[in-house]
DRENZAGU-103332 format. One record per residue: residue in one letter; residue number from 1; x, y, z of N, C-alpha, C in turn. Coordinates in Angstrom, 2 decimals, padded with zeros to 5 digits. Example, Ala and Ser with C-alpha at 12.3 -4.5 7.8 and 13.67 -1.06 7.14 Angstrom:
2
PT  palum  nulum      n.X      n.Y      n.Z     ca.X     ca.Y     ca.Z      c.X      c.Y      c.Z
PT      A      1   013.19  -005.69   007.80   012.30  -004.50   007.80   013.20  -003.30   007.80
PT      S      2   012.85  -002.25   007.08   013.67  -001.06   007.14   012.90   000.03   007.87
END
This chain:
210
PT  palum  nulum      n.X      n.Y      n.Z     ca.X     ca.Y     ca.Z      c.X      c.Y      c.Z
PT      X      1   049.40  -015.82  -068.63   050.77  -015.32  -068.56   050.96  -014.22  -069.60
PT      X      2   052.31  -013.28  -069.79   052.53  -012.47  -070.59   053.40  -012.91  -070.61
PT      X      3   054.10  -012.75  -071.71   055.22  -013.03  -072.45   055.85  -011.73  -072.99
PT      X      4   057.61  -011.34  -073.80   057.85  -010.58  -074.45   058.89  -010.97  -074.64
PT      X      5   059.78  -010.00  -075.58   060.99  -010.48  -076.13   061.74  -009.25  -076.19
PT      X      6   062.73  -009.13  -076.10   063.87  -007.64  -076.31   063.29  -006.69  -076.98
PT      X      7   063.24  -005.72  -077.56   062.77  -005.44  -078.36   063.77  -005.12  -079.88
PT      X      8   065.19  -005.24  -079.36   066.57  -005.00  -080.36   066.55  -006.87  -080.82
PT      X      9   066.32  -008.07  -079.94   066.41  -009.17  -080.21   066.03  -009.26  -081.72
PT      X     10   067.05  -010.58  -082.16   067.00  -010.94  -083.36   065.89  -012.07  -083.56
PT      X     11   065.21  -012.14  -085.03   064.49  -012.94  -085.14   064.67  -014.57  -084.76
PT      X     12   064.25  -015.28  -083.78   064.03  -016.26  -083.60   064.53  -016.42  -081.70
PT      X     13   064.47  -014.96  -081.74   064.75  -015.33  -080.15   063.92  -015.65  -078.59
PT      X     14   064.08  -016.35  -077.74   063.31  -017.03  -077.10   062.01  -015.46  -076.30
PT      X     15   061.37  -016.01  -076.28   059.87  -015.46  -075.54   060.28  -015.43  -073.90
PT      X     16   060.16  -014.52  -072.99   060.54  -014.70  -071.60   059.03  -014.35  -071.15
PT      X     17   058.79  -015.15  -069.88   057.54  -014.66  -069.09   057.83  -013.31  -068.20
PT      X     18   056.82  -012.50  -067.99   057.11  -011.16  -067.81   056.22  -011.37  -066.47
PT      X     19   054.96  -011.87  -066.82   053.82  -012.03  -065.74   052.79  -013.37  -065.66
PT      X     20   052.78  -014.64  -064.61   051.98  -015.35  -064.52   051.12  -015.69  -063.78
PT      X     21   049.93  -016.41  -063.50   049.39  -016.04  -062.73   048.00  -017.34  -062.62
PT      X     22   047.01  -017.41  -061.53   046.04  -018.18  -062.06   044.53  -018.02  -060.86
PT      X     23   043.31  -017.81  -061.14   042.14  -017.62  -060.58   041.61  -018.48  -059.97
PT      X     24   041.00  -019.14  -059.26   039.79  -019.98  -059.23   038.30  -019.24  -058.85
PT      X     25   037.58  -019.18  -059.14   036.52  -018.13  -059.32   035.66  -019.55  -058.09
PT      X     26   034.92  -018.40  -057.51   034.32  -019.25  -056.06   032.80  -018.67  -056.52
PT      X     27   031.82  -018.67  -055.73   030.18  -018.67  -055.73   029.92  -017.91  -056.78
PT      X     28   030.23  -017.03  -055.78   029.53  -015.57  -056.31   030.76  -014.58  -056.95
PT      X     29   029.86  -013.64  -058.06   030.73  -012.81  -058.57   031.95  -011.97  -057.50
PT      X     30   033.19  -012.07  -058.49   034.24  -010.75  -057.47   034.73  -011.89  -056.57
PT      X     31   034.65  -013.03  -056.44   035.46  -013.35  -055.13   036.11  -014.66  -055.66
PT      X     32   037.20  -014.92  -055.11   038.19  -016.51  -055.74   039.26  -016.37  -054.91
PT      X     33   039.56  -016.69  -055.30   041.10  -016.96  -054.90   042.34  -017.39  -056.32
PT      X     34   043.57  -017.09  -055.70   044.67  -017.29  -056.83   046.05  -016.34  -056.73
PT      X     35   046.55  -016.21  -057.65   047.90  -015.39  -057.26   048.39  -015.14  -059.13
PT      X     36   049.53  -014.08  -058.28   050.06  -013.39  -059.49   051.62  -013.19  -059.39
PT      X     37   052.02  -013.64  -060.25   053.43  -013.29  -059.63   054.47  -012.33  -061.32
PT      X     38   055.25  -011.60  -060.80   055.83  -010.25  -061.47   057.23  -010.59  -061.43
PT      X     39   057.86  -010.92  -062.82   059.39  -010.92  -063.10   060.03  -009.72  -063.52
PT      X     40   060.35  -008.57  -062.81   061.26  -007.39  -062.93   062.43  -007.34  -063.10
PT      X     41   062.94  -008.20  -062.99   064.25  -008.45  -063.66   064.24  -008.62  -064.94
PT      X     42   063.28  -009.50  -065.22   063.05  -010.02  -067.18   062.62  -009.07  -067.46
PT      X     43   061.43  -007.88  -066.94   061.39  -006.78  -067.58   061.80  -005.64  -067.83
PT      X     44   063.02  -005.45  -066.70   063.74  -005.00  -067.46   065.02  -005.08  -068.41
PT      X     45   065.17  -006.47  -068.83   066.12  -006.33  -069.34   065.25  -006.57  -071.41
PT      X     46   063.66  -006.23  -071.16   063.22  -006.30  -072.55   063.19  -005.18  -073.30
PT      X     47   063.44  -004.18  -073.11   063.51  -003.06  -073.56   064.79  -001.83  -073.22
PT      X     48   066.10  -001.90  -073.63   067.62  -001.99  -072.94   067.37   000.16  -073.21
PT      X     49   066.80   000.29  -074.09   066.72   001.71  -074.66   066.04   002.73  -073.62
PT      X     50   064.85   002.14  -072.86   064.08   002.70  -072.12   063.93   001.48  -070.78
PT      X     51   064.96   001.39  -069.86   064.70   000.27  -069.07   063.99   001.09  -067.77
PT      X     52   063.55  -000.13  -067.52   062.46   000.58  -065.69   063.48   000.62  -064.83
PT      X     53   062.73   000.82  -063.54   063.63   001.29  -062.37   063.32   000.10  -061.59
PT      X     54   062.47  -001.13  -061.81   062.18  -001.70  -060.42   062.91  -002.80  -061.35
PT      X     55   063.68  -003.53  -060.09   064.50  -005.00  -059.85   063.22  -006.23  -058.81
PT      X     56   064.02  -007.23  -059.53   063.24  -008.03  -058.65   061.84  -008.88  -058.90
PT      X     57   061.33  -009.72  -058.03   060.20  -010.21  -058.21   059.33  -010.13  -057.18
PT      X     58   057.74  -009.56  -057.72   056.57  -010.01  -056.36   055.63  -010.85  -056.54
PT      X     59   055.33  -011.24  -055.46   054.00  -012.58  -056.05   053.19  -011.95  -054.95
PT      X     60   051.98  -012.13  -055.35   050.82  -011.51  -054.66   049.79  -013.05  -054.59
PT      X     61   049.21  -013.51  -053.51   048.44  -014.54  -053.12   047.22  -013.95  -052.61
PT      X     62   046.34  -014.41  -052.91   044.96  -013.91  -052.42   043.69  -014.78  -052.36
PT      X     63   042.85  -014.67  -051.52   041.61  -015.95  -051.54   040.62  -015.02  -050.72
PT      X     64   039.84  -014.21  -051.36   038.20  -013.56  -051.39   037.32  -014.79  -052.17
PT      X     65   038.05  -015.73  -051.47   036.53  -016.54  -051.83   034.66  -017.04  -050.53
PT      X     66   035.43  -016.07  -049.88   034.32  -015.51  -048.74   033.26  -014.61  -048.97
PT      X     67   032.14  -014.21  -048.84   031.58  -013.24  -048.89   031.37  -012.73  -047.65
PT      X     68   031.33  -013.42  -047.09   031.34  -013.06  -045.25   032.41  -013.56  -044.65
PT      X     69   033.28  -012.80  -044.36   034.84  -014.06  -044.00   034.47  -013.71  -042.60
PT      X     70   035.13  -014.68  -041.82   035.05  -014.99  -040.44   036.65  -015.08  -039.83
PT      X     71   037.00  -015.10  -038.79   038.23  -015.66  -038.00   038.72  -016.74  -038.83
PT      X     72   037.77  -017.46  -038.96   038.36  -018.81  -039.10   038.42  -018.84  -040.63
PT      X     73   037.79  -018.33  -041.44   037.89  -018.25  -042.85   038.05  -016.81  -043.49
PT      X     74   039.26  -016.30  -043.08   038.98  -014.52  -043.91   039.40  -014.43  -045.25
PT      X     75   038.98  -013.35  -045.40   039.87  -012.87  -047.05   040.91  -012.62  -046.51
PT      X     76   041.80  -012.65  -047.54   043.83  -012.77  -047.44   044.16  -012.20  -048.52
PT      X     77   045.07  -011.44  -048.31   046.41  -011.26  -049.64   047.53  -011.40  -048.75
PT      X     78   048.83  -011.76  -049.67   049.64  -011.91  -049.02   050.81  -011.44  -050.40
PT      X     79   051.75  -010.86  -050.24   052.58  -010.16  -051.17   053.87  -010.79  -050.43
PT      X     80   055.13  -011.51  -051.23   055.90  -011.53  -051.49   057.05  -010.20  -052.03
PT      X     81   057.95  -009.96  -051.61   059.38  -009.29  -052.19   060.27  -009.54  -052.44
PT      X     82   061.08  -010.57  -053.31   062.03  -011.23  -053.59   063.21  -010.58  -054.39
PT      X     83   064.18  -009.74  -053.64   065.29  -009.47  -054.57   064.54  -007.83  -054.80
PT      X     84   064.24  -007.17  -054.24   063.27  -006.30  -054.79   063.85  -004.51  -054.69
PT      X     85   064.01  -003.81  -055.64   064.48  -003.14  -055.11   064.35  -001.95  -056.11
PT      X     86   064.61  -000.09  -056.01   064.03   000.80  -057.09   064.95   001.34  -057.49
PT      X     87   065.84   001.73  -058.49   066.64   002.26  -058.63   066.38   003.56  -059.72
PT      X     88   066.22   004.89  -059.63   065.79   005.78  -060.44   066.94   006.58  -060.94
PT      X     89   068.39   006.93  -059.93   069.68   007.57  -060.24   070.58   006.31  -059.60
PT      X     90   071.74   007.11  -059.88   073.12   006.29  -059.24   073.03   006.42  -057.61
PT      X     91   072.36   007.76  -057.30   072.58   007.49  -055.73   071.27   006.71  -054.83
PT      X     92   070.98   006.02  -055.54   069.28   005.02  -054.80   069.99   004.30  -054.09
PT      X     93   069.45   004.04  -053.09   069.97   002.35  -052.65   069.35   001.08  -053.88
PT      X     94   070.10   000.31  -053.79   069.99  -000.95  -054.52   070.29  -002.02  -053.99
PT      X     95   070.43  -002.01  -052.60   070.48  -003.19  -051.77   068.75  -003.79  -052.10
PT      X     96   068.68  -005.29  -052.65   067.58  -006.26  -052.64   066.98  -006.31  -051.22
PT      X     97   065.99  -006.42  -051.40   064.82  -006.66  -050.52   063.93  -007.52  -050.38
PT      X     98   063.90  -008.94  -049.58   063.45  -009.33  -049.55   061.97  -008.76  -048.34
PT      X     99   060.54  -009.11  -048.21   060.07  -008.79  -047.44   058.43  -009.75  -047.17
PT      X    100   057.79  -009.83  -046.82   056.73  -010.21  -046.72   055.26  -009.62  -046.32
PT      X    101   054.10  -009.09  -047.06   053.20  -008.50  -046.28   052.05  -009.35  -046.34
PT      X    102   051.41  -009.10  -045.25   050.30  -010.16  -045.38   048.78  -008.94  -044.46
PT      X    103   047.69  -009.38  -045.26   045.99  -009.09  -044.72   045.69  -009.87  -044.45
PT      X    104   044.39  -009.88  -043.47   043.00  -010.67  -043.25   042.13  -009.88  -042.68
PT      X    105   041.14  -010.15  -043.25   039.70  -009.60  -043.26   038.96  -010.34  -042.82
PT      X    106   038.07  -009.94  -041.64   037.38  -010.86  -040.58   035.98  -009.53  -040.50
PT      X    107   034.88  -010.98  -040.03   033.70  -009.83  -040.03   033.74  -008.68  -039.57
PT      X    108   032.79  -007.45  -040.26   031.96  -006.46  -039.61   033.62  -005.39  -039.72
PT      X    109   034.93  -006.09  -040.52   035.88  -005.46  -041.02   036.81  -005.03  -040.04
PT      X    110   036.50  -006.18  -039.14   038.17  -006.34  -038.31   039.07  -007.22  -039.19
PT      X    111   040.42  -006.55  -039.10   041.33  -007.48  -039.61   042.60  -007.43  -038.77
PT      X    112   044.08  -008.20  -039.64   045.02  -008.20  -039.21   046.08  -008.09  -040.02
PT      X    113   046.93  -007.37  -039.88   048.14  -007.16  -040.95   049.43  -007.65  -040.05
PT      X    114   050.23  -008.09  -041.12   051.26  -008.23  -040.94   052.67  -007.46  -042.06
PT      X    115   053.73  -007.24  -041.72   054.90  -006.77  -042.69   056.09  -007.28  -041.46
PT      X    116   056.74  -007.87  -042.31   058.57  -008.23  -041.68   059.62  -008.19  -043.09
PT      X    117   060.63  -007.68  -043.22   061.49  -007.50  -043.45   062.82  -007.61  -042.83
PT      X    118   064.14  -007.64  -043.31   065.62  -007.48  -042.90   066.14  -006.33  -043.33
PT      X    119   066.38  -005.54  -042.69   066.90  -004.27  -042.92   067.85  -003.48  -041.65
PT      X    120   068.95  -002.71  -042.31   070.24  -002.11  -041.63   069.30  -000.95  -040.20
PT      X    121   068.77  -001.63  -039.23   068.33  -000.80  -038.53   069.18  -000.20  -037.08
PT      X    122   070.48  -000.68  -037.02   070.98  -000.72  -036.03   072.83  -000.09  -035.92
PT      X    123   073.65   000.16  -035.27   074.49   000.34  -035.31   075.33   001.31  -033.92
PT      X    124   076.74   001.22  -034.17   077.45   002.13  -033.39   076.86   003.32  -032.85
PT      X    125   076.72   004.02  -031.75   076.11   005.31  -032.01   074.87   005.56  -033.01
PT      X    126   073.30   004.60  -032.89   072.43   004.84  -033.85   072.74   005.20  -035.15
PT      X    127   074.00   004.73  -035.76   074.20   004.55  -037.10   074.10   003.28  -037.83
PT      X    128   073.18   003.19  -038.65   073.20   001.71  -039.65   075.11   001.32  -039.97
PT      X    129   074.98   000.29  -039.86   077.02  -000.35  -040.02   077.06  -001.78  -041.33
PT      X    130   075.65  -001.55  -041.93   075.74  -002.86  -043.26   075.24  -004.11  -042.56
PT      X    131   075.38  -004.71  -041.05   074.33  -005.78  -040.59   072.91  -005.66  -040.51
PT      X    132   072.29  -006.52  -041.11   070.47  -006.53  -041.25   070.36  -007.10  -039.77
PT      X    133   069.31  -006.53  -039.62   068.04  -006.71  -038.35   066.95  -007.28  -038.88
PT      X    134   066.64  -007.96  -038.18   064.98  -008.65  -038.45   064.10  -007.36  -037.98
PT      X    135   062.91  -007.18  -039.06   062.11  -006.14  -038.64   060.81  -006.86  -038.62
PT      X    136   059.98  -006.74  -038.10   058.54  -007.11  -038.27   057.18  -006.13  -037.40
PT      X    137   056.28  -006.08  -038.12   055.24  -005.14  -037.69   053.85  -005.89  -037.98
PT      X    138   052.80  -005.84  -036.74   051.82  -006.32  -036.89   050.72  -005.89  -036.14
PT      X    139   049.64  -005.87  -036.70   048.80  -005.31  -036.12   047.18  -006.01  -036.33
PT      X    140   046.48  -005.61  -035.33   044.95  -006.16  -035.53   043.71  -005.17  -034.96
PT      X    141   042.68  -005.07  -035.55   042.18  -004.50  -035.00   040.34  -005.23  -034.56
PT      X    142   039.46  -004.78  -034.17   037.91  -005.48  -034.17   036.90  -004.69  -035.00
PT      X    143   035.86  -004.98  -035.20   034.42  -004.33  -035.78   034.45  -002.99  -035.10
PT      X    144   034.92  -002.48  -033.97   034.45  -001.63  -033.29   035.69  -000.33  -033.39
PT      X    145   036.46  -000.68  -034.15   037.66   000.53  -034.53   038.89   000.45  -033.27
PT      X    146   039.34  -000.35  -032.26   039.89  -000.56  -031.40   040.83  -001.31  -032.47
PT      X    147   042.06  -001.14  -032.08   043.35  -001.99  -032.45   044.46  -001.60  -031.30
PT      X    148   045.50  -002.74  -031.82   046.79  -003.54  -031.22   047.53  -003.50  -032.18
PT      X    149   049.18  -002.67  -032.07   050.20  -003.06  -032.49   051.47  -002.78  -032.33
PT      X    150   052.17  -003.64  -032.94   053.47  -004.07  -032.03   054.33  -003.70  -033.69
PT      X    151   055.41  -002.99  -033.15   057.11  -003.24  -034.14   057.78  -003.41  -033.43
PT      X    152   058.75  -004.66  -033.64   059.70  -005.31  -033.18   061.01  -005.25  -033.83
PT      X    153   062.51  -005.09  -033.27   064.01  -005.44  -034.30   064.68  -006.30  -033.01
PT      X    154   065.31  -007.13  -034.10   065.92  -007.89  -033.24   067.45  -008.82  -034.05
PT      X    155   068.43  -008.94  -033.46   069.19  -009.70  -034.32   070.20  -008.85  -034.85
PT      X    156   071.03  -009.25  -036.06   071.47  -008.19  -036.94   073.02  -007.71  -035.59
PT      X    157   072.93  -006.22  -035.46   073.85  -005.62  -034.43   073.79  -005.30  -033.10
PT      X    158   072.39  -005.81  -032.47   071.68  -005.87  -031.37   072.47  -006.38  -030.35
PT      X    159   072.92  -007.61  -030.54   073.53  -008.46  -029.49   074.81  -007.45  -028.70
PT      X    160   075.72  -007.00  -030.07   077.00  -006.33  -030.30   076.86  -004.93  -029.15
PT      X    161   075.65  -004.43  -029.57   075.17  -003.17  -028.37   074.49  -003.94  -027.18
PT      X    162   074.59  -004.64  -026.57   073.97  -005.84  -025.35   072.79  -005.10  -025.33
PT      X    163   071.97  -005.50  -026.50   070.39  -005.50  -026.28   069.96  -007.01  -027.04
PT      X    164   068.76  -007.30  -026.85   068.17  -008.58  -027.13   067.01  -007.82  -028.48
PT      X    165   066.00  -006.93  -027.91   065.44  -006.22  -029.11   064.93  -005.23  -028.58
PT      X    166   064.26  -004.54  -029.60   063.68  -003.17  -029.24   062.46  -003.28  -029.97
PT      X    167   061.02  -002.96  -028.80   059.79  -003.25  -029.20   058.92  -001.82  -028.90
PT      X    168   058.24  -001.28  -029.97   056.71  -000.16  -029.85   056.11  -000.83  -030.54
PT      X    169   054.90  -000.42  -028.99   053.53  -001.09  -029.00   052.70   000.26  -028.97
PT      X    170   051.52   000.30  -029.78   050.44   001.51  -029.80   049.12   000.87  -030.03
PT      X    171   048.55   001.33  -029.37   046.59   000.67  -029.42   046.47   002.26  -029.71
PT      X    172   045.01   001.78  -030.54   043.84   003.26  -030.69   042.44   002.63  -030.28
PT      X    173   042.02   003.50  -030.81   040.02   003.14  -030.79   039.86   004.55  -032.07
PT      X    174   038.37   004.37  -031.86   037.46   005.11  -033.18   036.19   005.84  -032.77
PT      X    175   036.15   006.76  -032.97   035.31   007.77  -032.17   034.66   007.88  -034.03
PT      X    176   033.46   007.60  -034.53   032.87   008.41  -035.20   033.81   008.72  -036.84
PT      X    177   034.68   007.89  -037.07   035.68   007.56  -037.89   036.46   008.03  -037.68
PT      X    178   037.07   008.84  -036.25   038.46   009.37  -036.12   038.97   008.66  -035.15
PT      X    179   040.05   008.31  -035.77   040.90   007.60  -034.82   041.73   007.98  -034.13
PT      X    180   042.37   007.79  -032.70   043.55   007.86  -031.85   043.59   007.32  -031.09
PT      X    181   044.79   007.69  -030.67   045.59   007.01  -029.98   045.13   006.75  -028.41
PT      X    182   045.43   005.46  -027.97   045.63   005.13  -026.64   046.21   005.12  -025.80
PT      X    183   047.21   003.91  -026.58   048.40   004.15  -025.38   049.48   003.87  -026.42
PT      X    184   051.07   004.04  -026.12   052.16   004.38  -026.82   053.31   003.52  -025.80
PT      X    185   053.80   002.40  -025.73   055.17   002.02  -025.00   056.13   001.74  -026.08
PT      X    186   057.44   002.37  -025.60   058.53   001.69  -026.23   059.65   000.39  -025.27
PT      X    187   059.65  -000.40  -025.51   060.77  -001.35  -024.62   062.07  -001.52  -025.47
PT      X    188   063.22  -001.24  -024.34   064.82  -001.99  -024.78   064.60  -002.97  -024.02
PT      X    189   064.86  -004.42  -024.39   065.07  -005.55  -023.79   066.67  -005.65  -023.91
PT      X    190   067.41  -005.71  -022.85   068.90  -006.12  -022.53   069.19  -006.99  -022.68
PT      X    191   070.53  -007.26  -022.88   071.29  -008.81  -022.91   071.06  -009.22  -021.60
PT      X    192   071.11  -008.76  -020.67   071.27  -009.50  -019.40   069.66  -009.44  -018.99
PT      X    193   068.60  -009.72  -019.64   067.44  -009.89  -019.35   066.73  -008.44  -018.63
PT      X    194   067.12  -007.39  -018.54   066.29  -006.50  -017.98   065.73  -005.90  -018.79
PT      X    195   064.80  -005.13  -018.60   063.89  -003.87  -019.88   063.16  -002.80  -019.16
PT      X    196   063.56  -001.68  -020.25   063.62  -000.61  -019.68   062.40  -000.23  -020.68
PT      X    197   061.64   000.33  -019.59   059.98   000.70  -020.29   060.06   001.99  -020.74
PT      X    198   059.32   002.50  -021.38   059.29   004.26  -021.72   057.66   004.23  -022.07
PT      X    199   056.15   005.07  -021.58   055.54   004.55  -021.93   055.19   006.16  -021.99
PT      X    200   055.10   006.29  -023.69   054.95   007.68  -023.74   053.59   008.25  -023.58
PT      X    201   052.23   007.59  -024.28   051.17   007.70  -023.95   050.01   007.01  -023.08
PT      X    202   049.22   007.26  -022.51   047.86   006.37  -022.40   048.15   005.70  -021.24
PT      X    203   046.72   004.37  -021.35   047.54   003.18  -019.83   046.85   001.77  -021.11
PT      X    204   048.12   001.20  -020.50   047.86  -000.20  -021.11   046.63  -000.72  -020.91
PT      X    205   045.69  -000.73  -020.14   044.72  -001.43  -019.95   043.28  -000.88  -020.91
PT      X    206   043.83   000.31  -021.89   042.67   000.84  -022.84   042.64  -000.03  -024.17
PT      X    207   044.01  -001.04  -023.91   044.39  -001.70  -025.49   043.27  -003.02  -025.43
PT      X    208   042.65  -003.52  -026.39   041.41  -004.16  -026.95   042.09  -005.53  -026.63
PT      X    209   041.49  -006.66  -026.35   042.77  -007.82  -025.85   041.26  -008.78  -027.41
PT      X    210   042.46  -008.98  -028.62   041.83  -009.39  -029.44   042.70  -011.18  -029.87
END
């Protein structure tokens, strides 16, 4: 852990944790598992003369205790956002953020990501109106540079405009380390169950079924 104290604080005043954290070390060198987690709030309130810009707390989780991870056993991180947020002037946003991101690492360096958040994505006339939307984004790809992925909103002011959610989906592949694109759909799913496709690139049937 780290510890600190104000730096104006008077003698005998309490110690706050700033950063804690803990390893377990697995076989072989470089790989374990464990986590770390970051109090930004306590740090900034230790130094009032020169304070930071970030609010909030992250915890970071991780287990490379694989050397060869598989499907069934990959390497992971996974990051936490609790309350999280940057403030550098008066005009930043400072609305907290909660969020979640997550890896996995699967042989020959296919993996899968994930990120979801709540955030003002929706409104009157495509204007944000202060209701959060569920956001989430995920993606996967194989050994062979082919991927799948999907962003999804849903919730929040959605209903209010009679939609259910709004989903883009994009696959690529890998030519020689360059990547592009496949195919490109966007869907409105309606309140009354219909959906209206838009499928700007490609044909669905080039996307990798992983």
């Amino acid at each position: 852990s780290l510890e600190a104290r104000n730096i104006n604080a008077p003698s005998g005043e309490d110690w706050h944790v700033l950063a804690f954290g803990e390893v377990t070390p697995a076989g072989a060198p470089h790989h374990g598992a464990g986590f770390l987690e970051l109090d930004l709030d306590t740090l900034h309130t230790m130094d009032t003369a020169h304070p930071t810009n970030l609010y909030g707390r992250i915890r970071y989780d991780f287990d490379v205790s694989e050397t060869e991870p598989t499907s069934a056993q990959p390497n992971t991180v996974d990051t936490k956002f609790m309350g999280f947020y940057v403030k550098k002037t008066d005009k930043d946003q400072t609305e907290p953020m909660n969020a979640v991101y997550g890896y996995e690492r699967y042989a020959g360096l296919a993996g899968l990501l994930s990120f979801s958040t709540d955030a003002d994505f929706a409104g009157e006339g495509d204007t944000p109106d202060g209701t959060y939307e569920a956001f989430q984004v995920t993606a996967r790809w194989n050994e062979n540079g082919k991927g799948i992925g999907e962003a999804k909103v849903t919730g929040g002011s959605l209903p209010a405009l009679g939609l259910q959610e709004y989903t883009l989906t994009e696959c690529w592949a890998d030519s020689a380390g360059l990547y592009y694109q496949t195919f490109h759909k966007d869907e409105v799913h309606n309140a009354d169950g219909t959906v209206n496709d838009n499928v700007v690139c490609g044909q669905e049937s080039s996307c990798p079924v992983l």
